[in-house]
Biopython code that builds the backbone (N, CA, C, O; Angstrom):
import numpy as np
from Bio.PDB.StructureBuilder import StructureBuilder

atoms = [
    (1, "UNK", "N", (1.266, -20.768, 33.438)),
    (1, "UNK", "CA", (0.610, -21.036, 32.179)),
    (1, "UNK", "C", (1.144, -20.057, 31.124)),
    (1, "UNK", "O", (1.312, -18.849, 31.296)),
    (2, "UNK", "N", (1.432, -20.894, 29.794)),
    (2, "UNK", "CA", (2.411, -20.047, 28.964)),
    (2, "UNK", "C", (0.880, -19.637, 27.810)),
    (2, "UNK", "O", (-0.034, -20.373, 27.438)),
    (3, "UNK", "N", (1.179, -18.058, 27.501)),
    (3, "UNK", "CA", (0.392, -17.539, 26.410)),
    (3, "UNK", "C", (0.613, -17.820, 25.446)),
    (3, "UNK", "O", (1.816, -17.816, 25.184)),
    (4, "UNK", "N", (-0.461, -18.282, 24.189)),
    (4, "UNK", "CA", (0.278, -17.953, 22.894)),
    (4, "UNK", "C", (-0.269, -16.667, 21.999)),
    (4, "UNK", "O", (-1.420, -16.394, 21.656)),
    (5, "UNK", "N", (0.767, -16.098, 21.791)),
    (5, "UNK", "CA", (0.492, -15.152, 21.349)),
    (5, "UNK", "C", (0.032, -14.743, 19.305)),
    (5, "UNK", "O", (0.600, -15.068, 18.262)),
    (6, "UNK", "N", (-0.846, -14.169, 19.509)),
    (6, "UNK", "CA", (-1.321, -14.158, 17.947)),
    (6, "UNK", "C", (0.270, -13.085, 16.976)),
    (6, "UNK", "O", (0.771, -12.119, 17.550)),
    (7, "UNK", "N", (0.732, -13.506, 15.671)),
    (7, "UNK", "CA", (1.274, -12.520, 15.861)),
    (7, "UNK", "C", (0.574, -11.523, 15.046)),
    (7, "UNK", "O", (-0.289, -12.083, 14.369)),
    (8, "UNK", "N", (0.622, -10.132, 14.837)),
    (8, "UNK", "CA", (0.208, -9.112, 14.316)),
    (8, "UNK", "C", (1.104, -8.024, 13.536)),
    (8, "UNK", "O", (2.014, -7.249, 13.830)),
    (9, "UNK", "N", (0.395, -8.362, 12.426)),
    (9, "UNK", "CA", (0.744, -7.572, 11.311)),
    (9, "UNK", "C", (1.212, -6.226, 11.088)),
    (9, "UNK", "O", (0.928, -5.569, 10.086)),
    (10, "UNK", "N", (2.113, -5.731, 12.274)),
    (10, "UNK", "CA", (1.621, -3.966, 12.250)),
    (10, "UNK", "C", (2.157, -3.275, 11.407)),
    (10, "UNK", "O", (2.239, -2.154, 11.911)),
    (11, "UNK", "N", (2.652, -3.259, 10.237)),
    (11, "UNK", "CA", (2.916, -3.136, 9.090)),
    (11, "UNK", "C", (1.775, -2.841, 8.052)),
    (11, "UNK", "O", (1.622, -1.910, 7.261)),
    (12, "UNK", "N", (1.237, -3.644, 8.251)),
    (12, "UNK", "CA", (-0.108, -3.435, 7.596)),
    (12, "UNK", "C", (-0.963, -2.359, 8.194)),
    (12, "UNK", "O", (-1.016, -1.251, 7.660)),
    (13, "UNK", "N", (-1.765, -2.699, 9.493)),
    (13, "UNK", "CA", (-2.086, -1.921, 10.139)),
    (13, "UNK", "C", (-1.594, -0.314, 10.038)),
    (13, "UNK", "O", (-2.292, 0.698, 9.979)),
    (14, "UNK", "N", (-0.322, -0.440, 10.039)),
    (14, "UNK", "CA", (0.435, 1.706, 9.560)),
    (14, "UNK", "C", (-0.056, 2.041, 8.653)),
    (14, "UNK", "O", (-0.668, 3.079, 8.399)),
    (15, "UNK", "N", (0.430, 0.215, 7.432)),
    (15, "UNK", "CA", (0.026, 0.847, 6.072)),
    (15, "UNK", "C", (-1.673, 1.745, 6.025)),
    (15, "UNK", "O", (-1.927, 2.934, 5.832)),
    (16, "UNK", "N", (-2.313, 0.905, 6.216)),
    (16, "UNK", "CA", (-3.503, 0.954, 6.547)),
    (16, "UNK", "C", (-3.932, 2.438, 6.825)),
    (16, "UNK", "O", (-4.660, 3.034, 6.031)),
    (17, "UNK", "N", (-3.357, 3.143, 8.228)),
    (17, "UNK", "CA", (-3.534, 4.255, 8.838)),
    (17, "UNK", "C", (-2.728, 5.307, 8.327)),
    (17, "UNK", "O", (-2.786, 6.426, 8.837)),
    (18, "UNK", "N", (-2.025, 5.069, 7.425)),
    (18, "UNK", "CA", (-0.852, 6.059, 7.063)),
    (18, "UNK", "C", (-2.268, 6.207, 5.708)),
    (18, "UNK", "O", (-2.767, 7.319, 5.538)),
    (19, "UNK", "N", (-2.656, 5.267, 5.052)),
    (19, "UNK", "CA", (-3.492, 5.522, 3.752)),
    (19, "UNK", "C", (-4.435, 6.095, 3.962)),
    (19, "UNK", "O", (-4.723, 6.723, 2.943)),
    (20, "UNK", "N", (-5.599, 6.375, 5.247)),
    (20, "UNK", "CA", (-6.378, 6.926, 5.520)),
    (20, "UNK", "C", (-6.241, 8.430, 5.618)),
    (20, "UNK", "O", (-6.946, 9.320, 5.142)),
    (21, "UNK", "N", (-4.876, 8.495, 6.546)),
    (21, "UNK", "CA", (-4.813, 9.678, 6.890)),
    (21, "UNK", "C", (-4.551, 10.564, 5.210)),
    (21, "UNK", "O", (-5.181, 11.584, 4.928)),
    (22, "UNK", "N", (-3.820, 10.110, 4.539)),
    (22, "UNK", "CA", (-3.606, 10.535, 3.315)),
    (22, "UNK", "C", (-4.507, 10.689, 2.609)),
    (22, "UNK", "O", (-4.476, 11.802, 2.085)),
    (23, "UNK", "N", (-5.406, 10.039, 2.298)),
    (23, "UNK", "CA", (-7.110, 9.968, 1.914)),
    (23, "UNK", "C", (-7.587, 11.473, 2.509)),
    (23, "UNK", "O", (-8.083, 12.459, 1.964)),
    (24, "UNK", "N", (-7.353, 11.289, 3.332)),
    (24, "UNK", "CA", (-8.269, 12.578, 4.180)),
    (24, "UNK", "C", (-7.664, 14.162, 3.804)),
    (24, "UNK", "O", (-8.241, 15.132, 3.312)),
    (25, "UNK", "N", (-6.347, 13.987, 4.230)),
    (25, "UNK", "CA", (-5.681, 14.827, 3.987)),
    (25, "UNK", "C", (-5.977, 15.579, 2.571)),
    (25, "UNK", "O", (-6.547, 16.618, 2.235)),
    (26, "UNK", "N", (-5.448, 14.755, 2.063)),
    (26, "UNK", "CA", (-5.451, 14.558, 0.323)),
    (26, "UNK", "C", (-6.864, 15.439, -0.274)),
    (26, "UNK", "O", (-6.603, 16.094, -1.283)),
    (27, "UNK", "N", (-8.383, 15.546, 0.237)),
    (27, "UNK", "CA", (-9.147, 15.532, 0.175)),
    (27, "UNK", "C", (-9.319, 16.956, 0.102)),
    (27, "UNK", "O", (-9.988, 17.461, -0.799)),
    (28, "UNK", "N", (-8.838, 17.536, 0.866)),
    (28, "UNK", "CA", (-9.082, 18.653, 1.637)),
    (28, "UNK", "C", (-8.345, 20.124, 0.540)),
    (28, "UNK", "O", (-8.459, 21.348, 0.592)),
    (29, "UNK", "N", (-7.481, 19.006, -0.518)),
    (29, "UNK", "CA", (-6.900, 20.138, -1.265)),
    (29, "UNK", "C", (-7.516, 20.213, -2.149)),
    (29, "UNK", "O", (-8.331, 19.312, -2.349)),
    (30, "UNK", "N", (-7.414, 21.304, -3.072)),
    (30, "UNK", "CA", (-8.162, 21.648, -4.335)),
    (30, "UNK", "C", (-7.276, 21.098, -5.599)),
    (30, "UNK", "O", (-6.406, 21.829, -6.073)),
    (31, "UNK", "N", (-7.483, 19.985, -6.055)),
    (31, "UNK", "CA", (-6.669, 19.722, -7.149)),
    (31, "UNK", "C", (-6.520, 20.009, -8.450)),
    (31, "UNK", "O", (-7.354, 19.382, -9.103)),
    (32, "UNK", "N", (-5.810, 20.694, -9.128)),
    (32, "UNK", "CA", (-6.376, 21.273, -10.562)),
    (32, "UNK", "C", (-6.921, 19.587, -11.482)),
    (32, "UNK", "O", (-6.615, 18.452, -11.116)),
    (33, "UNK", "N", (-7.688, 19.927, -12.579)),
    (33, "UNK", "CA", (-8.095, 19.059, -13.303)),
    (33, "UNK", "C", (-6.927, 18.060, -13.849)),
    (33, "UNK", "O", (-5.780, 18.504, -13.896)),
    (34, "UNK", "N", (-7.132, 17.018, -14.171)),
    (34, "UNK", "CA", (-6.094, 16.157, -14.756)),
    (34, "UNK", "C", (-6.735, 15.489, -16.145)),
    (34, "UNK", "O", (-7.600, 15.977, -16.872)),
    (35, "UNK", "N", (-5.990, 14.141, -16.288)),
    (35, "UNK", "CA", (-6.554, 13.774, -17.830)),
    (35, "UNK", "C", (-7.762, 13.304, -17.650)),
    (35, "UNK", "O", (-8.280, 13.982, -16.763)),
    (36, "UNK", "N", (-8.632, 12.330, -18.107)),
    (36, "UNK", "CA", (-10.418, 12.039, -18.467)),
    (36, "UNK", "C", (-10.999, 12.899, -17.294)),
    (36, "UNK", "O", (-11.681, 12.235, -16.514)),
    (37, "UNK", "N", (-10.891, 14.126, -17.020)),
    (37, "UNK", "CA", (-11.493, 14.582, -16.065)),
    (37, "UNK", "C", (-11.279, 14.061, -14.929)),
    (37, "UNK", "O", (-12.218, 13.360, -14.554)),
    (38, "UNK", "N", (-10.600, 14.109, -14.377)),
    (38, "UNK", "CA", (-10.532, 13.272, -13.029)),
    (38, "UNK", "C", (-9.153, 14.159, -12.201)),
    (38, "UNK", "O", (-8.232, 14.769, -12.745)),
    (39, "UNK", "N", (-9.357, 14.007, -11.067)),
    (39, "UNK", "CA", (-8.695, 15.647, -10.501)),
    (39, "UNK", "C", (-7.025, 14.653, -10.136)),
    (39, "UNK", "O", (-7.016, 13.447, -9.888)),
    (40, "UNK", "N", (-6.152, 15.272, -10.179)),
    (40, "UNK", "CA", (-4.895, 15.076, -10.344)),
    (40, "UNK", "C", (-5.061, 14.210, -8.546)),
    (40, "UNK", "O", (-4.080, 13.594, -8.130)),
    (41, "UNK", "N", (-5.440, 14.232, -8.290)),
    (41, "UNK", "CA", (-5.868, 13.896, -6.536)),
    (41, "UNK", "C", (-6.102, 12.042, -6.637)),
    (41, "UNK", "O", (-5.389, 11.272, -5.994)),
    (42, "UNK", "N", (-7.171, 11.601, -7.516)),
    (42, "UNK", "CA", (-7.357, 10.636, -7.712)),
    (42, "UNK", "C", (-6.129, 10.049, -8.270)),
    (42, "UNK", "O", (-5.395, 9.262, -7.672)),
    (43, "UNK", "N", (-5.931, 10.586, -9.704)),
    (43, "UNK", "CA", (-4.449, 9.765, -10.366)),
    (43, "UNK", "C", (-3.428, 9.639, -9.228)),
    (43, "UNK", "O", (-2.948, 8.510, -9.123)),
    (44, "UNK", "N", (-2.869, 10.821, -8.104)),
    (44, "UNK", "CA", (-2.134, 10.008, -7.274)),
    (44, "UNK", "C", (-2.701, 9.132, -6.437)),
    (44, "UNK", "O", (-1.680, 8.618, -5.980)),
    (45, "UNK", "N", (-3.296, 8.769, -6.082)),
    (45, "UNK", "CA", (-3.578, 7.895, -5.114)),
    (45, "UNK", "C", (-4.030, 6.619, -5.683)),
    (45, "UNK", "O", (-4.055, 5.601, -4.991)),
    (46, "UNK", "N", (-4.470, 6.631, -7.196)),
    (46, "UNK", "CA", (-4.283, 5.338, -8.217)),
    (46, "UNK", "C", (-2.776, 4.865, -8.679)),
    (46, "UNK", "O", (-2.634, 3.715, -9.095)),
    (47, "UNK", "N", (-1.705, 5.717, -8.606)),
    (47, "UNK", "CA", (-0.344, 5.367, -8.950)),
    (47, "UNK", "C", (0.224, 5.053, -7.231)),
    (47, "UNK", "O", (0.717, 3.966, -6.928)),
    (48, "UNK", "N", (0.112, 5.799, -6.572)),
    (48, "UNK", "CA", (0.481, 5.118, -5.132)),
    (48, "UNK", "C", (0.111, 4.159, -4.773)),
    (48, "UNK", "O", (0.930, 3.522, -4.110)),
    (49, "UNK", "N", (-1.293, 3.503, -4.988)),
    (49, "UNK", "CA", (-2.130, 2.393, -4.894)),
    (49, "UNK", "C", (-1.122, 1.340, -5.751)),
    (49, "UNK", "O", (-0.498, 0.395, -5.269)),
    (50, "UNK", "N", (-1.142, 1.717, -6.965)),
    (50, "UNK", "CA", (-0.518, 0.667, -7.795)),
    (50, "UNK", "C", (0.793, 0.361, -7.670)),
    (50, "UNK", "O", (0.965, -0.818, -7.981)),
    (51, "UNK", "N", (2.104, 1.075, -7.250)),
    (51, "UNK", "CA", (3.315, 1.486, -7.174)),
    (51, "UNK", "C", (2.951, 0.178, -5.503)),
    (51, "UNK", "O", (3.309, -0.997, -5.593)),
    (52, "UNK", "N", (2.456, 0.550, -4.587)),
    (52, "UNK", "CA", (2.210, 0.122, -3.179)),
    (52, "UNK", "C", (1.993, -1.880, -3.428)),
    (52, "UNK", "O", (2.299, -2.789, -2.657)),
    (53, "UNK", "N", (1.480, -1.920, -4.545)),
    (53, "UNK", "CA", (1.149, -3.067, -4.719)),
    (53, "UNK", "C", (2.049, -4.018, -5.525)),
    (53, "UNK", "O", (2.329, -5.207, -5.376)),
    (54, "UNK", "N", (2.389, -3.137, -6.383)),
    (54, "UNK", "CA", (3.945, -3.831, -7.142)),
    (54, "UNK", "C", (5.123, -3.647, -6.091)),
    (54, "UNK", "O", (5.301, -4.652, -5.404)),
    (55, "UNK", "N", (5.600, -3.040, -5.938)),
    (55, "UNK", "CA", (6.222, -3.087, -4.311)),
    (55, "UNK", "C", (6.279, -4.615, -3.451)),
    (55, "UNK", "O", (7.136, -5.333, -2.936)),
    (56, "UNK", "N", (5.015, -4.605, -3.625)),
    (56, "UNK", "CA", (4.310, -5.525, -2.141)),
    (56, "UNK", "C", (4.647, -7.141, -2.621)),
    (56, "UNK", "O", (4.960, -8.226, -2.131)),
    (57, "UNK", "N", (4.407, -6.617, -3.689)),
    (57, "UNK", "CA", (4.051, -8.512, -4.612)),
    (57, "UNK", "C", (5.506, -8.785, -4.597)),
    (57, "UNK", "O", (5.841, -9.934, -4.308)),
    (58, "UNK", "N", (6.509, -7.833, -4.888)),
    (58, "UNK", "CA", (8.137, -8.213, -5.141)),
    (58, "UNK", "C", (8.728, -8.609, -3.904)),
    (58, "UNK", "O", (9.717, -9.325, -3.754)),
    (59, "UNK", "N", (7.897, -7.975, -2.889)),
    (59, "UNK", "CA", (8.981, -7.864, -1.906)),
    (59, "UNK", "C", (8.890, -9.464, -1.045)),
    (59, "UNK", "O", (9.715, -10.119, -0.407)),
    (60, "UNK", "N", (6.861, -9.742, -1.559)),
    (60, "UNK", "CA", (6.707, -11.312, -0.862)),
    (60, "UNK", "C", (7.427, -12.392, -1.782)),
    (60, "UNK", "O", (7.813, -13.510, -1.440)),
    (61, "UNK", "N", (7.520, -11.743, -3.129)),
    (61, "UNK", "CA", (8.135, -13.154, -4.061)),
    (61, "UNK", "C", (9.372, -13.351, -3.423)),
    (61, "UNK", "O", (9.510, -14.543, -3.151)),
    (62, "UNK", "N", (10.743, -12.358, -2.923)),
    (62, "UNK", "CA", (11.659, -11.950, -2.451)),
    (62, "UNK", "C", (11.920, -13.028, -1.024)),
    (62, "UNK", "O", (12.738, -13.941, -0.913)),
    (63, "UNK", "N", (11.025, -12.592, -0.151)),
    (63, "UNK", "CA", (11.072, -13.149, 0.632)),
    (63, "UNK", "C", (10.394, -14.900, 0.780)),
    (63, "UNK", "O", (10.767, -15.634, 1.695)),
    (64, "UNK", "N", (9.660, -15.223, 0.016)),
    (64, "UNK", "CA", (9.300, -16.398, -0.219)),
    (64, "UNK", "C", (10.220, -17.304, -1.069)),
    (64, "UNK", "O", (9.948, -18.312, -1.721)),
    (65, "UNK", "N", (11.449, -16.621, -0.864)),
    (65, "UNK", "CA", (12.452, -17.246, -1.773)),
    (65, "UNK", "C", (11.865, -18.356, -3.385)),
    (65, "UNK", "O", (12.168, -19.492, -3.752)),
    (66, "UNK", "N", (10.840, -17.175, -4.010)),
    (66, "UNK", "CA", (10.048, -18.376, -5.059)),
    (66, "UNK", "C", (11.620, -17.620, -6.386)),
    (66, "UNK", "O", (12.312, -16.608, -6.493)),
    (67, "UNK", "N", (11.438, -18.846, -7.032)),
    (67, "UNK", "CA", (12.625, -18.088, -8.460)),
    (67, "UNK", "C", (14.067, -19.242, -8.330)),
    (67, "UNK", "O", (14.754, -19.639, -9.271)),
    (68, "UNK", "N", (14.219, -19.581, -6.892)),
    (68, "UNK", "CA", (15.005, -20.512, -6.737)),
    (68, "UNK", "C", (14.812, -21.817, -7.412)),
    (68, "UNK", "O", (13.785, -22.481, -7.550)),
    (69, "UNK", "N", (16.188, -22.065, -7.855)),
    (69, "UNK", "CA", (15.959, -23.835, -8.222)),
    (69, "UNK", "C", (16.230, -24.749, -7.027)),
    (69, "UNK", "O", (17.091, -24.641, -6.154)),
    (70, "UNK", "N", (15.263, -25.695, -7.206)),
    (70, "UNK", "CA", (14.896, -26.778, -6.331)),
    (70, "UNK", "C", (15.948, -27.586, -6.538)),
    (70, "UNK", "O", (15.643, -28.383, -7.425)),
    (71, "UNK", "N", (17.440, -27.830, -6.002)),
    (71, "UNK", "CA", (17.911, -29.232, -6.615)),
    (71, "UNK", "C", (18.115, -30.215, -5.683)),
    (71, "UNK", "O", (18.479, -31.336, -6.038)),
]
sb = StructureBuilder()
sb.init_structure("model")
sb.init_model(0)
sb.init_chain("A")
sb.init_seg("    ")
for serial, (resi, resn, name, xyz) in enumerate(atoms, 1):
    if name == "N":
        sb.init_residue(resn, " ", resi, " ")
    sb.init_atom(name, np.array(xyz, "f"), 0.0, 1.0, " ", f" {name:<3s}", serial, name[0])
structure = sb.get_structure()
């Protein structure tokens, strides 16, 4: 009897665990103040967040071969 196997994302999953650990990490330092009050700690992890996501969106348009003409 043949299995089928689910497949799994583990890409995500790193992403996932690599962001936590960084979260945590991240946490633990004392960050000097940044701009609207908000500790230089947050702004990176709002530009990594955002940078992570523009990244992400290019790389599926990329691979979803969308942009091509249909002829």
């Amino acid at each position: 009897m043949e299995r089928n196997w689910v497949k799994v994302p583990w890409s995500r999953f790193i992403a996932m665990i690599a962001f936590i650990l960084f979260l945590a990490l991240a946490s633990n330092f004392e960050w000097p103040m940044g701009p609207m009050g908000l500790d230089w700690g947050v702004w990176l992890v709002c530009y990594i967040s955002y940078g992570v996501l523009i990244v992400w969106s290019i790389v599926h348009v990329v691979r979803s071969n969308r942009g091509e003409n249909d002829d």
